[in-house]
C-alpha positions as CSV (number, residue, x, y, z in Angstrom):
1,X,-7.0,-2.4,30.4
2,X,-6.2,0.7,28.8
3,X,-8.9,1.6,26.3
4,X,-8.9,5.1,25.3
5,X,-11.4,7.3,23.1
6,X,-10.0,9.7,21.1
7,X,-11.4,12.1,18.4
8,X,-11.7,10.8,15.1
9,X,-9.3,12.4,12.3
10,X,-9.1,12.2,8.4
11,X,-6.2,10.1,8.6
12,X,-8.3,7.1,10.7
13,X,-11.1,7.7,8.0
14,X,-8.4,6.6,5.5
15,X,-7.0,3.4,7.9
16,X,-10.3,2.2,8.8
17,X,-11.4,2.3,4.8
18,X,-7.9,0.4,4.0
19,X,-8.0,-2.4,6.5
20,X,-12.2,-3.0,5.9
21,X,-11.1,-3.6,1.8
22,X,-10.4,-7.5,2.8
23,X,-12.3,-10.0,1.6
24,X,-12.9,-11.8,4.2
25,X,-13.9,-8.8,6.4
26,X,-16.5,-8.0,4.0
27,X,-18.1,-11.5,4.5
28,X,-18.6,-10.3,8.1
29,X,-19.4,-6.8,8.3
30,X,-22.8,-5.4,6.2
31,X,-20.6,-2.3,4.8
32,X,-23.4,0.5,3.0
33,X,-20.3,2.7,1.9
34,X,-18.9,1.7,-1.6
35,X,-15.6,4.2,-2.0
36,X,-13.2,6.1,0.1
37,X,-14.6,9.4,-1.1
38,X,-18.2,8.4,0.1
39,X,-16.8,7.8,4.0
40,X,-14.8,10.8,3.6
41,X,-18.0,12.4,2.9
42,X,-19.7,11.0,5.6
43,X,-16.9,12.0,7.8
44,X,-16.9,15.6,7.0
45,X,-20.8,15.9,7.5
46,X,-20.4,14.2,10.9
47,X,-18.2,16.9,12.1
48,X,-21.2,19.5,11.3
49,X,-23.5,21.2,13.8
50,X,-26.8,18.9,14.1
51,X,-25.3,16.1,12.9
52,X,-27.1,13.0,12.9
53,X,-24.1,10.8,13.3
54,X,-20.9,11.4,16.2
55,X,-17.7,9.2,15.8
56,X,-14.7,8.3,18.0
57,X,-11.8,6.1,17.7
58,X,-10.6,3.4,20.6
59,X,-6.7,3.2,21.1
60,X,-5.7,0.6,23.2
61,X,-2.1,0.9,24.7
62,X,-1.5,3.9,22.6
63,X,-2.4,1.8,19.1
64,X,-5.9,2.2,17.0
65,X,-7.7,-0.2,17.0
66,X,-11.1,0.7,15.6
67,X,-13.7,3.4,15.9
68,X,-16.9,3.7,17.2
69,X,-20.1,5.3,16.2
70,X,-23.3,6.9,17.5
71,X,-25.7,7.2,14.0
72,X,-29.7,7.9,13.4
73,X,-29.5,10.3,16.1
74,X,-33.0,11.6,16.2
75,X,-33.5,13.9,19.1
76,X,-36.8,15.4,18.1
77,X,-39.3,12.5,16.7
78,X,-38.2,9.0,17.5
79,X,-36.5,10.2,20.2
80,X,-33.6,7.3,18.9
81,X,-30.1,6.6,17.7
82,X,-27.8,3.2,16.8
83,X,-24.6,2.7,18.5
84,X,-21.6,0.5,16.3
């Protein structure tokens, strides 16, 4: 199998916000962001030193497929963090 992780641009922000908008994927998935500009927010302060969230996308035979997500990153008090 050839699952890759690759670094997470602007333009996957964009897909990933684009193919979530189905209604049927929205009966799924508990989504928290409501526009594009709000998760291209969140993407921009992920990319900051001390972030407490750290994204990558999976390609699978050279096609994206999805991202993943390390988030609630508390290295100090809880000592915690979620993976998605």
């Amino acid at each position: 199998m050839d699952v890759i992780l690759k670094k997470r641009m602007k333009d996957h922000v964009i897909t990933f916000w684009e193919k979530t908008q189905d209604e049927e994927i929205q009966k799924l998935f508990p989504f928290s962001i409501e526009s594009l500009e709000e998760a291209l927010k969140l993407y921009e302060e992920s990319l900051k030193d001390g972030a407490l969230s750290y994204g990558k996308v999976i390609y699978y035979g050279n096609k994206y497929i999805g991202d993943i997500w390390c988030y609630s990153i508390d290295e100090i008090n809880e000592k915690m963090a979620m993976l998605s």
